[in-house]
N, C-alpha and C positions, 0 to 999 in steps of 0.2 A: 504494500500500500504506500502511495505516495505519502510525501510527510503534509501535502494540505490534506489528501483526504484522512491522514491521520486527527490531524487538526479538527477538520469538520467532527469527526465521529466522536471527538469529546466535546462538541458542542451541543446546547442548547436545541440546535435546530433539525438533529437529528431523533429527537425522543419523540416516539408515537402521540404520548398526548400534547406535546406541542403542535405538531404535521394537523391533529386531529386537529384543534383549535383557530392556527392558523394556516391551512388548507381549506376545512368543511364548515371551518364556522361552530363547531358543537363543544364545550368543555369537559364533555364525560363519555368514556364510553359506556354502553350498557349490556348489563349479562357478564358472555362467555365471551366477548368482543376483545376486553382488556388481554386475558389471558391467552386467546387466539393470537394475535398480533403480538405481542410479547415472543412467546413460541416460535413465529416464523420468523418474527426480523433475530433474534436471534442463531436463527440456520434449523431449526428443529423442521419436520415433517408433521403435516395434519390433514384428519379427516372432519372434515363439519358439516355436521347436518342442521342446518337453520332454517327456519321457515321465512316462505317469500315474503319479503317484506322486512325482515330479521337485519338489515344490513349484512351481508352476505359480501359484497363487495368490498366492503372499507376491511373486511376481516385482512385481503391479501393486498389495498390499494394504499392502505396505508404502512407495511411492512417494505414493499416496491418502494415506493418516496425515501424511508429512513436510508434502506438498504443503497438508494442511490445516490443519498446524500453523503452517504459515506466513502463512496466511490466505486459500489458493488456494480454497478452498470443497469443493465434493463433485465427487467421483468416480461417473462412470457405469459400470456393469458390464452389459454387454448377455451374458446368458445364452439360450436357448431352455430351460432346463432348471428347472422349477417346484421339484422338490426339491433341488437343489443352490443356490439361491436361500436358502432356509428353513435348509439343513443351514450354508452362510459366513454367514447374519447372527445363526443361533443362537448361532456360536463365536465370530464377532465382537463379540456382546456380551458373552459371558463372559469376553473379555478388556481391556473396555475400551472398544471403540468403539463411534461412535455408526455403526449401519447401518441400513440397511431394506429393502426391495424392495416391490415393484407391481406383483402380478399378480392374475389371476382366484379368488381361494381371500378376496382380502381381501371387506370388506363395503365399501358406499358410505362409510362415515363410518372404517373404520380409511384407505383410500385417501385422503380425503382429510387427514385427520392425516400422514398422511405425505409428501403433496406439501406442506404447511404447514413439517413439519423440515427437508422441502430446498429452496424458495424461501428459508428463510431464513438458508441456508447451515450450520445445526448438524448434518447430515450428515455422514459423510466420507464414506461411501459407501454408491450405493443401487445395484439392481438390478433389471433390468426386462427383458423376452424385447424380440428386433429388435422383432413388430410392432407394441408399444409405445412402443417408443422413435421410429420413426418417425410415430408421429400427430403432425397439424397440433398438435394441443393440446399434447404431451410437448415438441415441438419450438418450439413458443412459450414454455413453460416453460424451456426448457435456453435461449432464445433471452436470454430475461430475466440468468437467473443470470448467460450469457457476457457482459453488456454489463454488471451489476457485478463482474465479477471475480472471480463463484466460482464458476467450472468449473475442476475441477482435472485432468482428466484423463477420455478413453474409454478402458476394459478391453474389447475383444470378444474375449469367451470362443468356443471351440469351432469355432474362424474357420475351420476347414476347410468347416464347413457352406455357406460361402461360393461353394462350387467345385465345379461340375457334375462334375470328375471322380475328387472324394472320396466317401467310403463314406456318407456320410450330409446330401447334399443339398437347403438347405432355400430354396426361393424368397423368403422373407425375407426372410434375410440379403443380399440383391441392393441393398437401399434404402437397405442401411449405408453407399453412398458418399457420401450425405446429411452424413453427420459430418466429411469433409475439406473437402467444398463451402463450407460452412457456418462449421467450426468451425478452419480449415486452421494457430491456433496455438494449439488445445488439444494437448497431445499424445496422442499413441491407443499404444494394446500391445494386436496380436494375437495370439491365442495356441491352440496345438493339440499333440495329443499324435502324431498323426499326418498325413504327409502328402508324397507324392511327389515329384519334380520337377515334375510337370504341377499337384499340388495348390497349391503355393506358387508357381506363377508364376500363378495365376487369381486367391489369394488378393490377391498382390503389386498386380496390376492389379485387382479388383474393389473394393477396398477405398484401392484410389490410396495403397500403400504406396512408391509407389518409391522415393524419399529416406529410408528405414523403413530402420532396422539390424536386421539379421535376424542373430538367433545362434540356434542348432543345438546341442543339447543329446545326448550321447549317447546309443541309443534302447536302449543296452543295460539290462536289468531285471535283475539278476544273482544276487538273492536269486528268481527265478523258473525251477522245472525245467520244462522242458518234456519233455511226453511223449505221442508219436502211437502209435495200433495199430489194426491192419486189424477190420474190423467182423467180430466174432461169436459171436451173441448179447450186443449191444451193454448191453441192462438191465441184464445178468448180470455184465458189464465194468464197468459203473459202479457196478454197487452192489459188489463186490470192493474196488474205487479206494477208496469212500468208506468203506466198513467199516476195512478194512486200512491204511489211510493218513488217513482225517479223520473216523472217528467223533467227533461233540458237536463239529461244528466248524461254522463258518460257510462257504458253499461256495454257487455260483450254477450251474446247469445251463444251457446254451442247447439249444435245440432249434428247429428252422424253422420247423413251424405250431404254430397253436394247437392245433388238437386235441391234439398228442402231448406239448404244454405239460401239458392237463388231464389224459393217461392217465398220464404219466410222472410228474408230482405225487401224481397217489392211490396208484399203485403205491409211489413212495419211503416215501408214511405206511404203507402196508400193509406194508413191509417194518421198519416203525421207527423210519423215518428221520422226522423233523420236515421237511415242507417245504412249500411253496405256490407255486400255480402265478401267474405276470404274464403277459398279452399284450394288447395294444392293442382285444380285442373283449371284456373285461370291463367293467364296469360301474364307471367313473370311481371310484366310492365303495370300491369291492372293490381295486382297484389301489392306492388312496391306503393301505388300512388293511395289505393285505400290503406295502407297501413300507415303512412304519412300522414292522410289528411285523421284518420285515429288519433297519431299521436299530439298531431298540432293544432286540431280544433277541438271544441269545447260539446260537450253535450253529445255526440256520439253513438251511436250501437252499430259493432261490429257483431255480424252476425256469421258463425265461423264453424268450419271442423277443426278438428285437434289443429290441424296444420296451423293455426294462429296461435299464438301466444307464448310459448314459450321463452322467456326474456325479456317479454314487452317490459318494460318499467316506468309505465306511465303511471303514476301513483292514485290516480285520482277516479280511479276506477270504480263507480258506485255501487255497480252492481254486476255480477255474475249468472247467468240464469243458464239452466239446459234442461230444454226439449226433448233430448232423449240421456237415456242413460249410461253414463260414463262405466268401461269396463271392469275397474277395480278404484279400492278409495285412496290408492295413489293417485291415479289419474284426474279422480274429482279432488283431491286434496288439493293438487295443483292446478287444478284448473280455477278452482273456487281463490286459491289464494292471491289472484292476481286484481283481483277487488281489494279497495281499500289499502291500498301499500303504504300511506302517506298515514296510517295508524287511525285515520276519521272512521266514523261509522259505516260501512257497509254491508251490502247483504248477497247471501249466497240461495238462489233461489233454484228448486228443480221437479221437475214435473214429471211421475212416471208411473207405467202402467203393466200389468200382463205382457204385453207384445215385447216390452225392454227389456222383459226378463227371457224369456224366449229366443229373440236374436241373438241376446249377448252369448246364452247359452249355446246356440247352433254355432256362432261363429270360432265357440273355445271347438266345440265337436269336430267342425268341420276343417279346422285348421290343418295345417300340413307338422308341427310339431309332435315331438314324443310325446306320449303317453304322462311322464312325468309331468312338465311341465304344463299339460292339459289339467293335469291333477290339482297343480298349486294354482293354476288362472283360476279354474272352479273355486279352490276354497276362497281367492282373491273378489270373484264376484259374489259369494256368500256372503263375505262380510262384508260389502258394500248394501248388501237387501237387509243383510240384519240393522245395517245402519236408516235405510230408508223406511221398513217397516215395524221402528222399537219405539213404545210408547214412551221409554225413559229419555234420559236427556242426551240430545245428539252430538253433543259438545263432548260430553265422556266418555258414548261408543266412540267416537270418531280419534281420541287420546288413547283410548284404549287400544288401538288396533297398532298403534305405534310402541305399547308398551308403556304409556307414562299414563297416569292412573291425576284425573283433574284435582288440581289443589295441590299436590304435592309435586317435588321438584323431580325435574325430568333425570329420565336411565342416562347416565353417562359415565365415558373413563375419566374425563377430566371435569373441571367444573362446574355444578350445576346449577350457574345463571340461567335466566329466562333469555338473553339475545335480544330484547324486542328491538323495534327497528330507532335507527336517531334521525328518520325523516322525519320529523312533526310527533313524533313520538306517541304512543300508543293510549293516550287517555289515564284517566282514573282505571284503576281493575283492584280492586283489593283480593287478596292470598283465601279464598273460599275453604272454606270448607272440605275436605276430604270425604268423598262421597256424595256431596249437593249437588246439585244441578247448577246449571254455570247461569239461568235467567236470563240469555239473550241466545234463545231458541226457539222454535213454533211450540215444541212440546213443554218448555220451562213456562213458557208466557202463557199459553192456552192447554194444557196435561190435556192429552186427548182422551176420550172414553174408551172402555175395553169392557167386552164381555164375555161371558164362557160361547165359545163358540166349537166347543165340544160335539155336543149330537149337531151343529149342521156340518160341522167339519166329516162326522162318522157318514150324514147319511151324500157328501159328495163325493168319497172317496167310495163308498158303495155302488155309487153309481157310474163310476169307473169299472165296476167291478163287474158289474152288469153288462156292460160293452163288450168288455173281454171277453165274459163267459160265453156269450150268443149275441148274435149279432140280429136277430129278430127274421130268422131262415136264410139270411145271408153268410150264416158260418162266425168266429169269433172277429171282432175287429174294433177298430180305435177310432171316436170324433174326438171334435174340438172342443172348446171353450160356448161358443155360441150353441149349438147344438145339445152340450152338457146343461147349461144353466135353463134349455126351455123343455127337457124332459123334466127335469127338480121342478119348475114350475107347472107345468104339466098344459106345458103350450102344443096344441094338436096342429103345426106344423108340416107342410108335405114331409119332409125327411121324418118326421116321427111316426110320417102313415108310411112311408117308405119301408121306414124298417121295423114296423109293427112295436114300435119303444112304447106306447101308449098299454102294452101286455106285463110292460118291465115291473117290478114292486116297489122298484124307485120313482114310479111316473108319479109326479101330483105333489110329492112328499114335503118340496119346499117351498111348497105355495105362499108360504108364510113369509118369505125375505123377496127383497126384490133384486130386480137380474145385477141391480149397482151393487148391493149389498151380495150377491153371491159373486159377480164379480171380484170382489175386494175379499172375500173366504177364499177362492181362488190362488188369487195372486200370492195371498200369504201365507198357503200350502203350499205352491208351486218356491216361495222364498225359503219356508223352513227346510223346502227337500223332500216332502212326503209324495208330493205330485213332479212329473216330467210331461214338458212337450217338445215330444219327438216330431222330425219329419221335414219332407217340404210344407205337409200344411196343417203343423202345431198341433198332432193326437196325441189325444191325454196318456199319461200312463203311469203304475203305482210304482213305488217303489220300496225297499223291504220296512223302512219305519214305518208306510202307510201300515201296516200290520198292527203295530202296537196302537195306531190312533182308532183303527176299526175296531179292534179288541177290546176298547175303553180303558187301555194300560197307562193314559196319559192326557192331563186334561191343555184344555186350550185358551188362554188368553187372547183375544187376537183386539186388535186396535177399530176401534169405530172410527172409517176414512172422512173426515170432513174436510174443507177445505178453509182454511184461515183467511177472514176479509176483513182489513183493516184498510183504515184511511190514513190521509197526511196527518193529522192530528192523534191517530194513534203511536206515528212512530215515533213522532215528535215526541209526546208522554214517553214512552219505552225507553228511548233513548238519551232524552234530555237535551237534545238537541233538533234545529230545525232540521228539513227534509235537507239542507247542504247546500240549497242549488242558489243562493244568495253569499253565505260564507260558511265556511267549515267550522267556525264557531260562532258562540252568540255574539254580538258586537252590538254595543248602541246605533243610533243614527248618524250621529256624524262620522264613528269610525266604522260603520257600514259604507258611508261614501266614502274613506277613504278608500276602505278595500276596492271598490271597484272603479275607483281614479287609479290604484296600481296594479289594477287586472289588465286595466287599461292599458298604461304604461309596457308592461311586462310583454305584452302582448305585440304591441310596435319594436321592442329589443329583439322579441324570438322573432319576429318576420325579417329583420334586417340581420343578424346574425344565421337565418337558417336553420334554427334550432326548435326544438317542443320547447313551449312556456315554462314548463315547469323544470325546464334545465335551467334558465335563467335564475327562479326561485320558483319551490311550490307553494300550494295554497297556504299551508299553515305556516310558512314564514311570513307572506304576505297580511297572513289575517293579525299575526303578530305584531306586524308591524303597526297596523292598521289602531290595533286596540293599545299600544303604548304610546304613539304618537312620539318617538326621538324626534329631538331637538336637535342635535348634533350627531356627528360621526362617532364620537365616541361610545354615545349611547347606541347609534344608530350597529353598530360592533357588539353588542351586548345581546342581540336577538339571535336564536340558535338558529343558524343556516348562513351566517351573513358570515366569511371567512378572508381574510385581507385579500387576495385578487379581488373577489365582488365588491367588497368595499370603495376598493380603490378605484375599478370602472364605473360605478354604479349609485356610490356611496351620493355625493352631490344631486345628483337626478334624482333619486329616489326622497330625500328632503324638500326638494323644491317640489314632486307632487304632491306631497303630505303636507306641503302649506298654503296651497291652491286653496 
């Protein structure tokens, strides 16, 4: 080490909570953050699991900065994620440092201006997808830097991808064992917002973290309600949600094909609503320009397949909804947590039915993998139904499946801080209870009804049973759903005279429920496992527990389905907060104007910089601002998010609309 960078590295301006301070604007870190960053800038290896929104980022962006200041050189960030790439070196340079990244979007001659900044170590951090980073040529380059001594550090982002039996596996990511072979005392931080037991011991071993301190971050999202209801007329349902609870708001829709991406996008504009549709068979250019105008206008619905989102870090995301049903509660983990990042109130909304359980099902069946891995997607969707059709509180299944038990501090090796995020930070949550319900849930707010559904559970599984046995002279054989519920009703239908069902002992018997109400017995036999629908076209069939529930070996709870209708004034109540779409917190009048004289403002920056607004600052700095009213720079320095570059660009302007 040279004798300045010697120099530097006993400075002041090398210490994490300085960089944090004077970098990001923030005076603390929170959680497992400190001891993260600690660890890497250090040289140590980690694994961390944090939930989106956890600041996940600063874990390795501020280790990079110390690391460079010292004279360690640059930092690698292996992303798969093109726009999340664009959106950290946007904000990275707006505060200061030097970044970049190298991918397919540059030209020959910006690409190579930027391998020029990092041969020559003025980087502190670049970013490049796995299968860049493994070419012979990137790896000859990183080969160089490490034999003069300016590799500071591997970041691999998203590191679940790494692992066949995560929600989003990418052959890739397989070639990153490359960087331990190779580079075995650079240090490396993997990082993911989700992931199993089984995903982190592939990660652990795929990526040769064994000697890796892995800290567990708790996967609680607390400023996040969630709310499930049975499908019907689901459009109807969503457009209510969004009317009633997030009109002029920003909000993403999932949906499972693309077709229903395009019909349920025109439908939302025909109804009013601003939205556009994403999915992986549009045209590269179409995707790029709706994922921009997502991140840089206001009030939004992206209505999407899986293909969106991953990375997005638009913070101000109010709401989460899906139409159909996500395949394991990985996948809704993450999908739902990309609501609410900036820590304000949001909500995770999802609507589903019989058919969701069905498809998911045919699609584990019909897949081309082994048998094993069929085995753990099944239990993987299991516990996603258990999650969707449990009267107790969804906040605790949904901790539970991760292993962290609500109220008490999460499963980790190292530290067992919560992480939450230091974007606008995550509200009031006081340390509950151990075993309570967490109160910002459909079930905590409104406990649904439950009753023994014992004899109708016995006599629909009977009447499965009855199919099987004869088929009404047609020989043994299997209906559906529709078919099932109007012989229990004893609806004299062709197919019932078809097949002489109106003879069966089941015909008539559940005259007593209606087809919504056996519908929803259905669906939550077909969830617990006692029912299967087989087939191209969904025939019923028992399976060996159906035994014990015919037998009367075991009684039934099942959930009475209603549907939760609340208004803006309910959530308002709930939450203690307005619906948002004014400001993210209460504000008087006057610093209600101010906020939105610097929404204003914020808004003409990101247009002439190129940038989403909320790279400039987001809402909760701004609302900050708004409700202290700084008088000077000094003060104007003392609001969390404001860090000396913003200051110094911004600092002036930002006083003089605050005294408009």
């Amino acid at each position: 080490m040279s004798t300045i960078a010697a120099h530097r590295s006993d400075s002041a301006v090398t210490q994490p909570l300085h960089i944090l301070d004077e970098v990001f604007g923030y005076n603390a870190f929170r959680g497992q953050q400190a001891a993260i960053v600690e660890h890497v800038t250090g040289g140590g290896d980690a694994l961390v699991l944090m939930p989106t929104g956890g600041g996940k980022s600063l874990c390795y962006q501020v280790p990079a900065i110390a690391r460079h200041r010292r004279g360690q050189g640059v930092a690698v960030v292996v992303s798969p994620l093109i726009a999340l790439m664009h959106d950290q070196v946007g904000a990275l340079e707006e505060v200061g440092v030097h970044a970049a990244f190298l991918n397919s979007t540059l030209s020959l001659e910006e690409a190579q201006h930027v391998e020029r900044e990092m041969m020559s170590g003025r980087l502190t951090l670049l970013y490049a997808a796995p299968e860049r980073v493994t070419t012979p040529r990137f790896l000859a380059q990183v080969d160089s830097l490490h034999q003069r001594g300016l590799l500071s550090l591997f970041a691999i982002d998203e590191a679940h991808c790494v692992s066949q039996w995560g929600h989003d596996f990418r052959a890739e990511y397989l070639a990153l064992n490359v960087l331990h072979e190779r580079y075995a005392d650079v240090p490396r931080i993997a990082l993911t917002a989700t992931a199993d037991e089984h995903t982190r011991a592939d990660i652990i071993e795929r990526l040769q973290l064994q000697d890796a301190r892995v800290f567990i971050s708790s996967f609680d999202r607390p400023n996040i309600r969630y709310l499930i209801v049975e499908k019907d007329n689901p459009r109807t349902q969503l457009l209510r949600f969004i009317r009633d609870e997030h009109e002029g708001e920003a909000g993403i829709v999932y949906c499972q094909s693309r077709k229903k991406v395009e019909e349920t996008a025109a439908w939302l504009n025909d109804e009013g609503i601003s939205a556009l549709p994403y999915h992986a068979g549009l045209d590269a250019a179409v995707r790029q320009r709706h994922q921009d105008r997502f991140l840089r206008e206001e009030g939004l619905v992206m209505v999407a397949t899986i293909a969106f989102g991953m990375g997005i870090d638009k913070p101000d995301v109010r709401f989460v909804a899906h139409l159909d049903l996500p395949k394991n509660i990985e996948s809704y983990y993450q999908e739902t947590g990309r609501a609410g990042r900036d820590g304000l109130p949001a909500e995770a909304w999802m609507a589903y039915g019989l058919a969701d359980v069905v498809n998911q099902r045919r699609m584990i069946d019909d897949g081309t993998a082994g048998e094993e891995f069929k085995r753990v997607q099944r239990g993987k969707l299991d516990a996603l139904l258990a999650l969707a059709e449990t009267h107790e509180c969804r906040r605790v299944r949904l901790l539970e499946y991760f292993g962290e038990h609500y109220g008490e501090p999460a499963p980790a090796a190292g530290p067992s801080q919560d992480g939450r995020s230091l974007l606008g930070g995550q509200g009031a949550h006081g340390v509950p209870t151990p075993g309570a319900g967490c109160g910002n849930c459909d079930n905590c707010l409104n406990p649904p009804a439950t009753w023994d559904a014992t004899e109708a559970a016995r006599k629909l599984l009977s009447c499965i049973y009855r199919f099987q046995q004869h088929g009404g002279g047609f020989g043994p054989r299997a209906f559906g759903a529709g078919h099932l519920i109007d012989v229990l009703r004893g609806k004299r239908t062709d197919k019932v005279a078809q097949y002489h069902h109106e003879s069966l002992s089941t015909f008539g018997i559940g005259a007593d429920l209606s087809e919504q109400q056996w519908r929803s017995v259905l669906r939550q036999l077909v969830a617990l496992g006692h029912v299967v629908a087989e087939g191209e076209f969904n025939t019923l069939g028992l399976t060996d527990s159906a035994r014990t529930v015919l037998r009367g070996g075991v009684s039934l709870q099942l959930r009475v389905a209603t549907e939760t209708k609340r208004g803006r004034g309910a959530k308002a109540k709930a939450t203690g907060k307005a619906t948002g779409r004014a400001a993210p917190v209460d504000l008087d009048a006057d610093a209600l104007q101010r906020f939105q004289a610097l929404k204003s403002w914020r808004f003409e920056v990101a247009r002439e910089h190129n940038l989403p607004a909320y790279i400039v600052f987001n809402d909760a700095t701004l609302a900050e601002m708004a409700r202290v009213h700084p008088g000077s720079l000094a003060e104007l320095s003392e609001i969390s998010g404001v860090g000396a570059k913003k200051l110094e660009a911004y600092g002036a302007e930002i006083l003089r609309v605050l005294e408009r």
